[in-house]
C-alpha positions as CSV (number, residue, x, y, z in Angstrom):
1,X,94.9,119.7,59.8
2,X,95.6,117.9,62.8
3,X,98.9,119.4,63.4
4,X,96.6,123.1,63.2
5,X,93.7,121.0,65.6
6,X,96.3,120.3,68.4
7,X,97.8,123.5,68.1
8,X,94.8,125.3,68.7
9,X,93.5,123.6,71.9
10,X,97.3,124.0,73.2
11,X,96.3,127.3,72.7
12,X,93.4,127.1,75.3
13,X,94.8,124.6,77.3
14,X,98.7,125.2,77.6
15,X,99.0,123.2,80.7
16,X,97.4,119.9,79.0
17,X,99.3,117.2,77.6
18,X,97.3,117.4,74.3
19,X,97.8,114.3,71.5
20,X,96.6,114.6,68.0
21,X,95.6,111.4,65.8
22,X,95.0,111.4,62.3
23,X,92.5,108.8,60.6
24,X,94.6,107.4,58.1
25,X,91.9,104.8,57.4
26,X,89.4,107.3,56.7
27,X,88.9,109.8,53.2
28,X,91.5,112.9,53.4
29,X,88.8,115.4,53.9
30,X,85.1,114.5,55.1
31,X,82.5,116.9,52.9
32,X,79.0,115.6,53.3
33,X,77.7,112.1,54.1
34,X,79.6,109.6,52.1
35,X,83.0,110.6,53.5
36,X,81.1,110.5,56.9
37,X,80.6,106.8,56.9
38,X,84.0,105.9,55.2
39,X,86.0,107.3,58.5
40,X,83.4,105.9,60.9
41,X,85.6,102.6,61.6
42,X,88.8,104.4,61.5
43,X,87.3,107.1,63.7
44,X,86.1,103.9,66.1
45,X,89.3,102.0,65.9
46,X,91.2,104.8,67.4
47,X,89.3,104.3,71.0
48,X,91.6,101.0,72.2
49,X,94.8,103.2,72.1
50,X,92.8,106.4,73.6
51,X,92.4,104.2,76.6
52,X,95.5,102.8,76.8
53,X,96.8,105.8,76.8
54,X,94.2,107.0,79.6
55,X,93.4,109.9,78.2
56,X,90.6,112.1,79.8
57,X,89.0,113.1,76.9
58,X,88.6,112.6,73.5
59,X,87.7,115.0,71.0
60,X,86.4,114.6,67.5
61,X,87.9,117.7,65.0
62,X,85.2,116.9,62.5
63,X,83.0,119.9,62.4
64,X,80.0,117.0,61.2
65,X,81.3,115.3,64.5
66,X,81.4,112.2,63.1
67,X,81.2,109.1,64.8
68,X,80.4,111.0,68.3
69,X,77.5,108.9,69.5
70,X,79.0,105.7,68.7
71,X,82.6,106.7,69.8
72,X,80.4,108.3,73.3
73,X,78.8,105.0,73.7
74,X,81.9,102.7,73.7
75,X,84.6,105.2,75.2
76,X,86.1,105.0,78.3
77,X,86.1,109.0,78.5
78,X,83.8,111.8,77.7
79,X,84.0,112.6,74.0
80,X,83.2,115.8,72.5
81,X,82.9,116.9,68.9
82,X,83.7,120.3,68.0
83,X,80.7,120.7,66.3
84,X,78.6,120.2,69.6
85,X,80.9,121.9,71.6
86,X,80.7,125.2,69.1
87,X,77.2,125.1,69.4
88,X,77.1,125.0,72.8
89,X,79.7,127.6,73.4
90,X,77.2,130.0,71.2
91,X,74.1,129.6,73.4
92,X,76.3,130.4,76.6
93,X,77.0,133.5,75.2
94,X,73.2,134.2,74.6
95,X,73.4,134.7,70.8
96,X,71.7,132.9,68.2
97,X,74.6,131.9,65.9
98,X,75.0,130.9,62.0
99,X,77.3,128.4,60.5
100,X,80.0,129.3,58.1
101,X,81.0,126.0,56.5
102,X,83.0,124.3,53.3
103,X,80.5,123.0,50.5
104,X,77.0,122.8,49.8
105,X,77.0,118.9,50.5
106,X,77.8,119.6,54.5
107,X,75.2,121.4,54.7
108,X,72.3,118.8,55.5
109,X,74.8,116.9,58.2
110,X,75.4,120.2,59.9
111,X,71.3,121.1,59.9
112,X,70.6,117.7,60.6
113,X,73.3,117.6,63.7
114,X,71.8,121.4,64.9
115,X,68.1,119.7,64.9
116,X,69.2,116.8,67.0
117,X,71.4,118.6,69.5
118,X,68.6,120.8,69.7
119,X,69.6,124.6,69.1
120,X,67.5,124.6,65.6
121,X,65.5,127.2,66.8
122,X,68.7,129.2,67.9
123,X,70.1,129.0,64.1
124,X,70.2,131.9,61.5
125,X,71.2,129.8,58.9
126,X,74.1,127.4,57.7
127,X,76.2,129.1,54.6
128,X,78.5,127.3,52.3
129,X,81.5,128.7,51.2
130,X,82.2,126.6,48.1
131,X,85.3,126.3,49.2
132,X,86.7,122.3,49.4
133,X,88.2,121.4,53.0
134,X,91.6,121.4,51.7
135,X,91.5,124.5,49.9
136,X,90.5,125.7,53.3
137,X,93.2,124.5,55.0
138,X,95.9,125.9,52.7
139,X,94.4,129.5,54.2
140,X,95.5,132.9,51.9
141,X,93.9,136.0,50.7
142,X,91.8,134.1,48.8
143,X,89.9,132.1,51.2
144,X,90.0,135.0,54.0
145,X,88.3,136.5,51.7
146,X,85.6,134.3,51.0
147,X,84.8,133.0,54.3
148,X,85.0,136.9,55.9
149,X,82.2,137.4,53.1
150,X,80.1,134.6,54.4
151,X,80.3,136.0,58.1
152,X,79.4,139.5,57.2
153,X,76.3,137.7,55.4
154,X,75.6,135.2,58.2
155,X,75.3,138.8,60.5
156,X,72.9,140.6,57.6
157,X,70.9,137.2,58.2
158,X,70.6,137.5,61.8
159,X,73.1,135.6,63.5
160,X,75.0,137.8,66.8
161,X,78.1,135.1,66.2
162,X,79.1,132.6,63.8
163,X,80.7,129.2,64.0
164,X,83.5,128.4,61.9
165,X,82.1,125.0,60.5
166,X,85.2,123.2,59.7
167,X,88.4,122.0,61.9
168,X,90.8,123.2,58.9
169,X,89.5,126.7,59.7
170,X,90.7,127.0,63.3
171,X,94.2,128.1,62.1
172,X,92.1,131.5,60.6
173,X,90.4,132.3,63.4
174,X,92.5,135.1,64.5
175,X,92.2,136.7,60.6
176,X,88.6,136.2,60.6
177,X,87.8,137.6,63.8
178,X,90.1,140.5,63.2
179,X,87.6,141.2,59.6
180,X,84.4,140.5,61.6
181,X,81.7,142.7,63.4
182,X,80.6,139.9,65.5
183,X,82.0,137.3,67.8
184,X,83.5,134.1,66.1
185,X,83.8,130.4,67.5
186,X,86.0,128.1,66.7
187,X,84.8,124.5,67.3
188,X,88.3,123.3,68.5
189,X,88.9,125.9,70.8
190,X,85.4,125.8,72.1
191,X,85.9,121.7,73.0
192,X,89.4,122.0,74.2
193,X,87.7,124.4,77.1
194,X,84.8,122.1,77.4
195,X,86.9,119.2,77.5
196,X,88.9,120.7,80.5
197,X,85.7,121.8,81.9
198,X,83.8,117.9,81.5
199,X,87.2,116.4,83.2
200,X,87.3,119.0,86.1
201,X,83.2,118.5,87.4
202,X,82.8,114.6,86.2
């Protein structure tokens, strides 16, 4: 999932040297809470090599952003989590958005992130898939399928775009978009461009 991460915001930003950590101290997928707080000090102990390797951002490919406020609060760089940063990228394109994410216990850390951030009243709705992280990140028919379900419904709900609520779905973005009626945002892409554009104007 990293590997897809880093390969995505070289996408957006081809002329950045772009690194990609894994949290090896931290569950193998984070759905809901629990898994949350178990990367938290992996997630924080990455921050010493980030600034010895004076990077200029840092950006969190957890779609809960996990760990952002206490990894903005003791970096040496702006952080971003793709979460946020999808969010953000939504309301710049005047639409009220929905959130297609993994399973049913995301779903309060994503509604409790989008009332904090603020954009709860610019939310049609958070849908799970059902569909585990990992499962996600494998790809085939089977989740392109699903998920391409879940943004049609996202649009009968409301929503003029729709977040893909999980980093392991930034490798389907093209797919998805291609099967969808509305415009798609892809939290990794979406922090790569405002990571570029935090570095540029700080």
């Amino acid at each position: 999932m990293t590997d897809s991460a880093v390969a995505s915001a070289r996408q957006v930003l081809p002329q950045a040297q772009i690194l990609g950590w894994t949290n090896s101290d931290g569950p193998p997928a984070i759905q809901g809470p629990q898994d949350g707080d178990d990367a938290l000090p992996g997630v924080l102990s990455l921050l010493p090599r980030a600034r010895d390797e004076a990077v200029d951002a840092i950006v969190i490919a957890c779609f809960d952003d996990t760990g952002l406020a206490q990894a903005r609060a003791a970096a040496h760089c702006p952080v971003i989590g793709i979460g946020q940063a999808a969010f953000h990228m939504a309301l710049l394109r005047g639409q009220s958005f929905g959130v297609v994410t993994t399973l049913s216990v995301s779903v309060p850390v994503i509604e409790g992130n989008i009332r904090r951030y603020g954009f709860a009243d610019h939310c049609a709705g958070v849908r799970p898939s059902g569909l585990p992280v990992l499962e996600v990140e494998d790809g085939g028919p089977h989740v392109l399928s699903v998920l391409s379900d879940e943004i049609n419904a996202a649009q009968t709900q409301g929503a003029q775009s729709v977040v893909l609520g999980c980093s392991g779905m930034t490798a389907l973005l093209p797919p998805l978009q291609e099967r969808a009626g509305l415009p798609v945002i892809d939290g990794v892409r979406a922090a790569a461009a405002l990571a570029q554009a935090m570095v540029l104007t700080r």
